[in-house]
N, C-alpha and C positions, 0 to 999 in steps of 0.2 A: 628043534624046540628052543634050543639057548638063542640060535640067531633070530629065531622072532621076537624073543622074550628082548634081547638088544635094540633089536631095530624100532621094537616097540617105546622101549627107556628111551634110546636118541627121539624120537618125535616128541615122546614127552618135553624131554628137555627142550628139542627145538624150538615148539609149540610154545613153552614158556620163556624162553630166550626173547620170539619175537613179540608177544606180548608183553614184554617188561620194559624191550622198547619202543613199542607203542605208545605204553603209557608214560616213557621217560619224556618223548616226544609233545603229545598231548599235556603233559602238564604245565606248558609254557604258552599253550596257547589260553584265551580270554573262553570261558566258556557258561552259561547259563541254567541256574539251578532256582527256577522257580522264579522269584522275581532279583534276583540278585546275580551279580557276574562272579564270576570263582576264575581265580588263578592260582597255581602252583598251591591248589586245596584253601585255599584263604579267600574271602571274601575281598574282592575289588572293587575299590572306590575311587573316583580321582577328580580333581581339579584342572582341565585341561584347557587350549586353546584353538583357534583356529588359523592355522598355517597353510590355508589352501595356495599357495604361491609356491610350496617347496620344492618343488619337482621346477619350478624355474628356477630358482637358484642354484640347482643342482645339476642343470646342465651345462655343459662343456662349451657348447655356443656363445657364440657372442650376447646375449643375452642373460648368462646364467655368471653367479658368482658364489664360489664355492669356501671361499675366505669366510664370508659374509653370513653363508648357510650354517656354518661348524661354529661360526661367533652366534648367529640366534640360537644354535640348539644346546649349544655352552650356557648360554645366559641362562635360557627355560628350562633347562635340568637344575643350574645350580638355585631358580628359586623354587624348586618342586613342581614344574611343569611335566609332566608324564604322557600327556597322551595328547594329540595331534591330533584334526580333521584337515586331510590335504583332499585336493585334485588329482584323481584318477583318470584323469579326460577331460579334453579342451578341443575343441573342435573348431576348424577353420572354413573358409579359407581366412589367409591374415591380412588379407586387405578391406574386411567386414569394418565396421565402424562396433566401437564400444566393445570391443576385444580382448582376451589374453593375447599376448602375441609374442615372442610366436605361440602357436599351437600344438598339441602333441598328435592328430592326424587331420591336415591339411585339406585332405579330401578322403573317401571313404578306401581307408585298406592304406592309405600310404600315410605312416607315421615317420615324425622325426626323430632320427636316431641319437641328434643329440638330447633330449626331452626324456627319451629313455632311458637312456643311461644315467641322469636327472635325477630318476625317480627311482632309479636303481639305487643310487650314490646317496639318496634322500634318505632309503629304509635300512640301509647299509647304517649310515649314521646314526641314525636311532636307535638301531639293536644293539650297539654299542652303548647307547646312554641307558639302555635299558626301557626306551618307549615304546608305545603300544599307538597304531596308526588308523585310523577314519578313511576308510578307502573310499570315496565320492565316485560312484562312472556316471555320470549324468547328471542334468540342468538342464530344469525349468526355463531357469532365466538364459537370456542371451550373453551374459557377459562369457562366459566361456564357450559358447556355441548353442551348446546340450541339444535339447528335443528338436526345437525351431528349427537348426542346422542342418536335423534330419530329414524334418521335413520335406525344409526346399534343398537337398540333395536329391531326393526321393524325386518329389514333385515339381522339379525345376520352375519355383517361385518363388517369389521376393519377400522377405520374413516383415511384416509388418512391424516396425520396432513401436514400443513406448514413447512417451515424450520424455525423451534424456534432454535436448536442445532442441526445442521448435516441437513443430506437430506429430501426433502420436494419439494413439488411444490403448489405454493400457490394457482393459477389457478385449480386443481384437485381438492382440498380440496373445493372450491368453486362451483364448480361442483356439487361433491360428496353433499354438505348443498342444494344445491339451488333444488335437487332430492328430498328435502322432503315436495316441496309446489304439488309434483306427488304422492305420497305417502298416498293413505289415512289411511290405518293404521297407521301411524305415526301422523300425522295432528290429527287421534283420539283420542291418549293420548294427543296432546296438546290441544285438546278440555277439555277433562279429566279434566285439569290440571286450565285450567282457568274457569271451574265449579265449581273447589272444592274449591280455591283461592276467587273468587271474593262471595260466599256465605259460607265461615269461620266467624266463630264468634270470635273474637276478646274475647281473656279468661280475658283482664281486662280492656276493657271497656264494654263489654257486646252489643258492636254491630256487625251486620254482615260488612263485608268489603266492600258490595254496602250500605251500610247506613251512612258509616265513612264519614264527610266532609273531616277528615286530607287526605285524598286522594283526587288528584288533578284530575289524569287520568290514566288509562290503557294502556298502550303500546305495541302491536301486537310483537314487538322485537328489540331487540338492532341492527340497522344497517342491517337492512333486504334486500339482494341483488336479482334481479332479473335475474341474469345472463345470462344464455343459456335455462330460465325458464319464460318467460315473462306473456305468459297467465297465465298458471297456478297461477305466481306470483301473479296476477293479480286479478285471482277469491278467490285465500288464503286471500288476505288481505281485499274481500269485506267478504266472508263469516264469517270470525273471526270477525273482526267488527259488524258485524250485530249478532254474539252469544254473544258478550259483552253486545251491546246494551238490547238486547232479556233479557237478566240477570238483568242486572244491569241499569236503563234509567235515575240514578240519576249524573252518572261520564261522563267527556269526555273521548274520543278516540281518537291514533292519532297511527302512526306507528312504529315511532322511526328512521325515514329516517333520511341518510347524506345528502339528498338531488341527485343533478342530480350527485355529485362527481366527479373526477378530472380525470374520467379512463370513459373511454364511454363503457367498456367490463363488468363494474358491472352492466349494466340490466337495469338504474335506469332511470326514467323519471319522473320530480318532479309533473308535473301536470296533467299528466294520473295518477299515484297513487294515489295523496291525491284526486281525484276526487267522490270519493263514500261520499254518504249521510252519511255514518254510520263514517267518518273520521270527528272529529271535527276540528283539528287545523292541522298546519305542522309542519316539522321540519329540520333546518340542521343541519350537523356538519361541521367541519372545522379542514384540519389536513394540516400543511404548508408546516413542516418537513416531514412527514411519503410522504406526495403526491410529494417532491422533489423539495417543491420552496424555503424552508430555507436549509442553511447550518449552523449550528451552530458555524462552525469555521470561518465563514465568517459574520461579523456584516453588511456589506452591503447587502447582502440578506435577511434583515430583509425589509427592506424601500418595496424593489421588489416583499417579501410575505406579506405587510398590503397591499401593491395595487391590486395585488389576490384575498386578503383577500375580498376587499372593493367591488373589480367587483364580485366575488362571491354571496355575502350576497346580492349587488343590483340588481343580475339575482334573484334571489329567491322571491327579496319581489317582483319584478313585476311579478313573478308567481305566487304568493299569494295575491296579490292584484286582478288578472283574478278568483284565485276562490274564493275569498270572504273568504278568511280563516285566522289566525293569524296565525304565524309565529313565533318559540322559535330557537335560534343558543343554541343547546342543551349541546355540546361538541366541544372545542378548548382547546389548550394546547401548551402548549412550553417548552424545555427543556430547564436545567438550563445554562448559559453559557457556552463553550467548550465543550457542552455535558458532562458535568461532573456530574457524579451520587451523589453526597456525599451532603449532606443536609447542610454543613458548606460551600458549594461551592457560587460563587455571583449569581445572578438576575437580573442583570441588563438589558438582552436583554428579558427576560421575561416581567421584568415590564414596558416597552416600548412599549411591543406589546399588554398584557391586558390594560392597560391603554389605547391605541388607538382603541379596540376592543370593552369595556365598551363602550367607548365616541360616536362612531357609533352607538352601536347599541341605548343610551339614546337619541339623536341627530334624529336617525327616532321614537321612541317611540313618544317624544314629539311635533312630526309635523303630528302625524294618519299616521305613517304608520302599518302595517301590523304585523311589528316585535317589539314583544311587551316584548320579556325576556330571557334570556341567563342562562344557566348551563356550567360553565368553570368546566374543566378535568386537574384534580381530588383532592378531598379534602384527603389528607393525615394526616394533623392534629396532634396529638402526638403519632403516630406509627413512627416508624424508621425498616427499614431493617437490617436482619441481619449484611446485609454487603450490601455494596452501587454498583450496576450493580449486583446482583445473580440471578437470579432464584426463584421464591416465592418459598418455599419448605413447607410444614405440619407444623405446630405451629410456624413457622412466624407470627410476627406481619402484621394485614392487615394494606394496606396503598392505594394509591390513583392510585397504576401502577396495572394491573390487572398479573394476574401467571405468564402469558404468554412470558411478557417485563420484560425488566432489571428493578430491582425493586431502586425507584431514579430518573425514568427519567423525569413524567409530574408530584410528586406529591406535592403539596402547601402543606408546615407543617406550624403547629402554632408558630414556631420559625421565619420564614420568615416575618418578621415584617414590611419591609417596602411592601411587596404586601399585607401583611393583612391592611395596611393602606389605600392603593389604592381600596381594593375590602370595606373596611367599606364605604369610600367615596363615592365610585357607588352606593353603596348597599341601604346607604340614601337617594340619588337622584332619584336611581327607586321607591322607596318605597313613594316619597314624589310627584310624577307626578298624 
């Protein structure tokens, strides 16, 4: 009787041992209570950026510069930068035009082990500063591979590009991506792909990448369009989400939407999508110039794209408010005055519109609404282009424009002194709500 009445006490105790580390465990990661994130029991806000480059500078290859990685994440901890949207996958081959390159899997199954280690050495650093990570596995767009790549892996066909340089139809090219949510061999490598990803062991901190707190969330894809693909869209992003979760039950999910967006022909309905259980948060973006309500040569069009702006973000939170979800404005961006590429050029209609963009979104954080934190587009940092409007080309310095675009045109360097002033300001105010 005594030895059962022990054997009984030790499980108790066991029982409560492993549950104390459970929750010691879980209290470091980002987790969602209604419409708000909670970490370590406090309600999380932040001010973040978008560093989809990190994982190349963090690699060991000749391509990757690690000096350069530890001086950006030095710089954006010490003005309040917290949380990071990187690349999780980049997709090859690297002789593609309008490219990352290198790529982190070349071809389907064979990845670069320098690019890994990369992105090991990326999250590695972070956890260190204390930051919290935007895990990207997928794109829309071609500039890192994403859907298109799978496509024509799949379907051994020629990805119809945009018009970057000369002929293109954008529309096609959308088409052509959005064919891969029909696709199940393709869909299979990107299952593949966020198997092998989210259960990586991390070569210097010794955890798998579902064990990492410095990761915040998983992200189905950059900008994922529903277009002429709506079901299908529909059941891609419940079933991915649901293999994440199935993986991984310690991170959120979310999908990486612009939201409903400024074109009713991208597919997108904000609150049919984010509706699945396996979706923890939502998200938008915000593009003022690219959607045709700024003109950079015209400083009065700025006044006309914050009111856009303003009605956008407030259609959104009351869609996110019906599903109980939180809310990140993930990506916005502005070009530098005149549209002038050159990094010496002025700021001032930028810093007018982040300033007003901040102020809205701290302004509902602080009243319970919905939207609770922003990644402005894009941290550029101490990279410079070769030349200001080129072309990213092969051993270019990475910076904050992705291949695709004239390189100069959204990105924030550490020499822009008076917006790193404005974004330290914010950065303290979300960090202190």
């Amino acid at each position: 009787m005594k030895k059962i009445l022990l054997l009984t006490i030790l499980l108790l105790i066991g029982g409560f041992l492993v549950l104390h580390e459970d929750s010691q465990v879980n209290k470091d990661f980002v987790t969602v209570d209604g419409m708000k994130f909670i970490l370590n029991g406090n309600p999380y806000y932040f001010l973040g950026t978008n560093l989809w480059y990190g994982m190349n500078l963090g690699s060991k290859g000749k391509s990757g510069d690690r000096k350069r990685l530890i001086k950006e994440l030095d710089f954006l901890s010490e003005i309040g930068i917290k949380n990071l949207r990187v690349m999780a996958a980049t997709e090859g081959p690297d002789h593609e035009k309008w490219r990352i390159v290198p790529s982190l899997q070349s071809a389907p199954g064979d990845y670069n082990a320098d690019l890994l280690d990369g992105l090991d050495f990326l999250l590695y650093e972070m956890g260190k500063r204390d930051m919290k990570a935007i895990m990207c596995l997928n794109n829309f767009w071609h500039w890192s591979g994403g859907m298109s790549q799978y496509v024509s892996w799949v379907n051994k066909t020629k990805i119809p590009y945009p018009p970057i340089e000369g002929e293109g139809d954008w529309q096609k090219y959308q088409e052509y991506t959005a064919s891969f949510y029909s696709n199940n061999e393709a869909k299979k490598l990107y299952n593949n792909h966020i198997r092998f990803i989210i259960l990586r062991k991390n070569s210097y901190n010794g955890k798998l990448y579902r064990d990492d707190p410095t990761i915040m969330s998983w992200q189905l894809g950059n900008e994922p369009r529903g277009i002429d693909n709506r079901e299908d869209f529909l059941d891609w992003i419940e079933s991915s989400a649901k293999l994440i979760k199935d993986i991984d039950p310690n991170h959120l999910v979310t999908i990486g939407s612009e939201g409903s967006t400024a074109h009713s022909s991208s597919g997108n309905n904000f609150i049919e999508d984010h509706e699945s259980k396996y979706i923890d948060y939502t998200t938008i973006h915000i593009w003022i110039q690219n959607w045709g309500w700024f003109d950079p040569n015209d400083k009065q069009s700025l006044t006309y794209s914050i009111n856009k702006a303003q009605t956008y973000i407030n259609e959104h939170e009351e869609s996110a408010i019906k599903l109980n979800k939180p809310v990140v404005l993930e990506e916005f961006g502005i070009s530098r005055d005149y549209n002038d590429y050159s990094s010496s050029s002025p700021i001032t209609l930028r810093n007018q519109y982040f300033k007003k963009v901040f102020d809205i979104i701290l302004s509902k954080a602080k009243n319970d609404s919905p939207l609770v934190g922003s990644n402005f587009w894009a941290w550029g940092g101490f990279g410079r282009p070769s030349k200001p409007k080129s072309i990213w080309e092969k051993d270019d310095e990475f910076i904050g424009d992705p291949p695709h675009e004239f390189q100069g045109w959204y990105s924030v360097y550490s020499s822009d002194l008076s917006t790193i002033k404005i974004i330290k300001s914010f950065s303290s105010k979300f960090n202190d709500i």
